[in-house]
N, C-alpha and C positions, 0 to 999 in steps of 0.2 A: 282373308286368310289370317287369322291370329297368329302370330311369334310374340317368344319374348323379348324378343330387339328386332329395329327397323334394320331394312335391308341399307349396307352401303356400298363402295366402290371392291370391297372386299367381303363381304358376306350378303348372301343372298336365301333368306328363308325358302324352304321347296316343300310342296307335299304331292304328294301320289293321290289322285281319286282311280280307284280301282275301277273293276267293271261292276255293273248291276245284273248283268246277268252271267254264271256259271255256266264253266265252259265244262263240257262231255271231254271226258278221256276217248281219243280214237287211236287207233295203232298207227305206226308211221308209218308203215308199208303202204297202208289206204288211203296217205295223205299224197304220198310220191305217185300214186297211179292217177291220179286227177288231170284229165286230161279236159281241155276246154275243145266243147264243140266248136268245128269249122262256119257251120251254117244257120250258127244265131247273131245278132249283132249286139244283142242285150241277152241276160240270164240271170237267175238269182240261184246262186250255190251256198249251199248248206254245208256248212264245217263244223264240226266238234258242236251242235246244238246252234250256231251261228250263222244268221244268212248275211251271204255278202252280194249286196245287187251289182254288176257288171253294166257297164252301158259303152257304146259306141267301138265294140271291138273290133269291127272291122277299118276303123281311121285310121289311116295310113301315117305310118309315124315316121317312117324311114321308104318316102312312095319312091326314092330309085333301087330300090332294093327289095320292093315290094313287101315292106316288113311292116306289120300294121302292130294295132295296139293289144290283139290278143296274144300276140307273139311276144311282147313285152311281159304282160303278165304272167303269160305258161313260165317263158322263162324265171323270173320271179317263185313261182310256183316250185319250179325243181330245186333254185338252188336255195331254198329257203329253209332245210335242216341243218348247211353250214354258214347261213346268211345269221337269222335269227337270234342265235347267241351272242355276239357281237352287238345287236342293235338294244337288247334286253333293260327296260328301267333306265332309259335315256332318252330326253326330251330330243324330240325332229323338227327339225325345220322346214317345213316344206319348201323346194323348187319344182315348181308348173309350168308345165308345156302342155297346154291343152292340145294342138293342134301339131303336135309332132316335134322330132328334135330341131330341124330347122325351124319353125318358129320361135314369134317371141316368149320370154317365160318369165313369171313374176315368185317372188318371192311370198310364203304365207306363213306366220309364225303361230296362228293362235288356229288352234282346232275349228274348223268350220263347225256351225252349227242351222239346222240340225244334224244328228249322226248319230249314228249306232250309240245304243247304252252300253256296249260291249267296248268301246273306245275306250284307252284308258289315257287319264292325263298328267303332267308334269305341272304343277301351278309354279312357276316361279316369277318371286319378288325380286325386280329388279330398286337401284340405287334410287329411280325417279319416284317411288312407289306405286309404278305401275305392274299389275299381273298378269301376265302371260302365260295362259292356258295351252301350251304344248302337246301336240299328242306324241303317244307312244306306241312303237310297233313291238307290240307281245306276243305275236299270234300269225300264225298263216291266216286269217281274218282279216284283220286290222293291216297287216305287209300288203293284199290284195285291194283292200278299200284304198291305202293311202295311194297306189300304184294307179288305180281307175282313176284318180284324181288328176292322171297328167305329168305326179312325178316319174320322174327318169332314173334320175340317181337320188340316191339316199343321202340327209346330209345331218348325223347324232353329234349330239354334243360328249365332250368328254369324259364328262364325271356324269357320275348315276344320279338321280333324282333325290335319294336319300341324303346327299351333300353335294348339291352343283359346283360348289367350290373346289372341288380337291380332285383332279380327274385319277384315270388310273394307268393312264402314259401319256409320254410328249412324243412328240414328231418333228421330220423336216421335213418340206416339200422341195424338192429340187426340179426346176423349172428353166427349164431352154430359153435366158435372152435370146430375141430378135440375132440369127446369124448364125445359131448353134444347133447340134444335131441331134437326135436321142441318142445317137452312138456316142457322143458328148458327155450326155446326161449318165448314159449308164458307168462311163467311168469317169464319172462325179460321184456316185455312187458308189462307186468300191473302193475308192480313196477316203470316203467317208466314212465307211466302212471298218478302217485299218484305225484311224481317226479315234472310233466309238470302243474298238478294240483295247486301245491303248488303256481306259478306264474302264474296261470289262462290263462294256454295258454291253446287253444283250440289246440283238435288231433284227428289227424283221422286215422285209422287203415287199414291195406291191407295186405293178404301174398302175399310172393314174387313171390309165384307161385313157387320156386325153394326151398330154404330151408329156411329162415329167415321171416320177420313181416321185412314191412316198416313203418314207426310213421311222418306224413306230419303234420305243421303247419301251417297255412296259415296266411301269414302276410300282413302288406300294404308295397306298393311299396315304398321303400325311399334310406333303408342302400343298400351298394352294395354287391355283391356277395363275396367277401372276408370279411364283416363286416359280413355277413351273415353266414360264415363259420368260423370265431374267435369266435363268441358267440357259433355256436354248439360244436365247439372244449371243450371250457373252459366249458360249461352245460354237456356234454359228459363226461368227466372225473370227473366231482364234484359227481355226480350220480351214476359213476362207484366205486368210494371210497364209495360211502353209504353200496355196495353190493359187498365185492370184491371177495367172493365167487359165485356168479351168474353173474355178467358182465367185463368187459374190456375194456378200449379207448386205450389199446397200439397198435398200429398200425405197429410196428416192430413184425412179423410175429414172429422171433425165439426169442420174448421175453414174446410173449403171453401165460400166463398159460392156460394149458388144459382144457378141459371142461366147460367154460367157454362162455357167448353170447357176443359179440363184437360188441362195441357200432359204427360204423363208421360212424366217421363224414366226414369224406375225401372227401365225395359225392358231400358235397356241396361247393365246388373248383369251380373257373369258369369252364366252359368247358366242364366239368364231367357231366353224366348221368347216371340215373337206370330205369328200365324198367317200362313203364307206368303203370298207371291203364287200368286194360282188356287187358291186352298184354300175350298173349299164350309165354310161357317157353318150351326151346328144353329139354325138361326133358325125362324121360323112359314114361312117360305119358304125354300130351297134356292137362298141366294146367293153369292156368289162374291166374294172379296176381289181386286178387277181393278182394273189398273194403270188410270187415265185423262188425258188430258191435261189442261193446265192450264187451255184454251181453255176445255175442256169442262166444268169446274168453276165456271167463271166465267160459264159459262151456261147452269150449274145440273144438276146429275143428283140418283138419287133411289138408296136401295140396294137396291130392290127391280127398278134397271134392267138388273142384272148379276144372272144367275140360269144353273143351269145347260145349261139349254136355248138358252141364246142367247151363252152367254163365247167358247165355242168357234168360233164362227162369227163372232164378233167379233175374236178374235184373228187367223183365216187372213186376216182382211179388209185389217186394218191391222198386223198383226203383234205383235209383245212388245214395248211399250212399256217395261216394264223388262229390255232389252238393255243400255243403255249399263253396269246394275251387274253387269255382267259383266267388261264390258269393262275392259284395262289400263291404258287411257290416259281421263285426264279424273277421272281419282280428284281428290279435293283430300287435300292435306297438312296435316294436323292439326298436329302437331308447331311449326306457328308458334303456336298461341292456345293451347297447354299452359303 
């Protein structure tokens, strides 16, 4: 990949290989009716000009629950008009579970090959000068191919492909040390909340799906990923001294007090990810990391209340609460607390 300067600890050249083949405009009404037959266990379905082959749908992915892997993907399938936005021009990292949530699952960073021409990729040049062909999920297509592959949850990088340096929000993840409760975590949350208040950062809310509350602020594109990860360090720990009986930024595991919610900023490291919004968790149950309001947290949810049988019908209800981090306007501007 030519640049005109080598990638270092701080810039990372990036290009987009589009698709080779053109995709059909189809209406959205006929992409939401896509219903997978019950009684094939492989199929090849045709989307927008695109076949995506299907294999092994009836493996059982969650077998005490009897929820196999067609069920993963239908799901997928529905909530992929407010999934898709969110994941747009963003190198994935793949996490594989071939054999269901309880099994083991490996890590895959470079697009398997071979694969659809329709795949589209992230080439980025890391510090080593090595290149990592990343795929991207553009497309009900490509969300369905990567999905047959065994992932579960979805796991994008921050920044778009167009400048992997500079994302377009930071995050906390706050996380139940060993001894503490989600009733815990959730107000951890709304004390962080008041916290983000204070400097009028806008935030938006999501369980992990797994045990925590993630907290996304959406900023404009400018500082880079490491500037972006100094300021959550040093606002992580100022916040954590407010509360030092309800939170924590120590990030040395055997120095973390017990029972305690853990502020982690680590996340937003280059490189690092966390599991999307609407990304199904390999949990004992098949739950959904979903945006919620604040209201709603303040009176009280459980993460066993977002599951995939009921996101998606929760979503046409009220729509994608995480819209606004899309949007252009209403970013905050970091670059003043740098």
């Amino acid at each position: 990949m030519p640049s005109q300067k080598p990638a270092t600890r701080d810039f990372h050249p990036a290009r987009v290989e589009r698709a080779a083949v053109a995709q059909r405009k189809k209406s959205r009404a006929s992409v939401l009716k896509l219903k997978l037959p019950k009684d094939k266990n492989g199929l090849e379905v045709e989307i927008d000009g695109r076949v995506v082959k299907l294999t092994n749908l009836d493996k059982p992915f969650w077998p005490k629950l009897g929820v196999v892997k067609r069920d993963l993907i239908q799901y997928y399938i529905n909530i992929a008009p407010a999934l898709l936005p969110h994941l747009n021009d963003r190198a994935m990292v793949m996490k594989r579970y071939p054999n269901g949530a309880a099994s083991q699952f490996f890590f895959m960073k470079r697009a398997p090959s071979p694969r659809p021409d329709w795949i589209e990729i992230c080439n980025i040049e890391h510090s080593s000068g090595n290149i990592i062909d990343f795929p991207m999920i553009q497309d009900l297509p490509s969300l369905m191919w990567v999905i047959n592959l065994g992932c579960i949850d979805l796991n994008q990088w921050y920044a778009r492909c167009d400048d992997v340096d500079r994302p377009d929000y930071l995050h906390f993840d706050l996380d139940p040390v060993p001894g503490a409760s989600f009733e815990k975590v959730v107000e951890a949350a709304l004390f962080f909340r008041r916290a983000l208040d204070v400097l009028r950062l806008p935030s938006y809310v999501k369980t992990t799906g797994s045990k925590g509350i993630h907290i996304y602020i959406p900023i404009e594109r400018g500082p880079t990923q490491k500037q972006v990860w100094t300021f959550a360090k040093e606002f992580a720990h100022a916040v954590a001294s407010q509360a030092p009986k309800l939170l924590t930024a120590i990030y040395q595991v055997s120095k973390r007090p017990k029972g305690r919610i853990l502020v982690d900023y680590n996340q937003n490291a280059w490189g690092r990810t966390l599991a999307s919004v609407y990304s199904v968790r390999p949990r004992e149950q098949p739950t959904v990391s979903t945006p919620v309001q604040w209201k709603e947290l303040e009176r009280g949810v459980a993460m066993e209340d977002f599951r995939i049988d009921n996101v998606p019908a929760r979503v046409r209800k009220i729509g994608d609460l995480w819209k606004p981090l899309l949007a252009k306007r209403g970013r905050f501007r970091l670059e003043a607390y740098l």
